[in-house]
C-alpha angles and dihedrals in degrees: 000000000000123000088240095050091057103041084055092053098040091050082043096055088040094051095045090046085052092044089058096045101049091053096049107026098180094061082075088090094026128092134214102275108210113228119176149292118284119204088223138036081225089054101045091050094048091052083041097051088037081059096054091044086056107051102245097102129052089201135337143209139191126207117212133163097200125010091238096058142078117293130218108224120208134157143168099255127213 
């Protein structure tokens, strides 16, 4: 790998860590909370995104390897 190359991914990883610490400050002393699996990618995003409307998640992601299988839910809780 280039120098270039992993300088790039390395300010990438570190913007986009900032980015999301910046917008939720209180995620600095959470960790990622493991939910649940989720038959579809659809269906995974709609109960994340039904967590951070409520006020219950700070952000959410799902982990998926196709959009048509099962998803993996987590998210930083309050």
């Amino acid at each position: 790998m280039s120098l270039r190359k992993a300088f790039s991914a390395v300010a990438v990883a570190g913007l986009m860590a900032g980015g999301a610490l910046i917008a939720a400050p209180s995620a600095q002393a959470s960790t990622w909370t493991y939910i649940g699996i989720y038959p579809t990618a659809a269906s995974c995003h709609a109960a994340g995104q039904a967590y951070v409307n409520n006020h219950q998640a700070i952000v959410y992601f799902c982990d998926t390897t196709t959009e048509t299988g099962p998803a993996r839910l987590s998210a930083i809780l309050y």
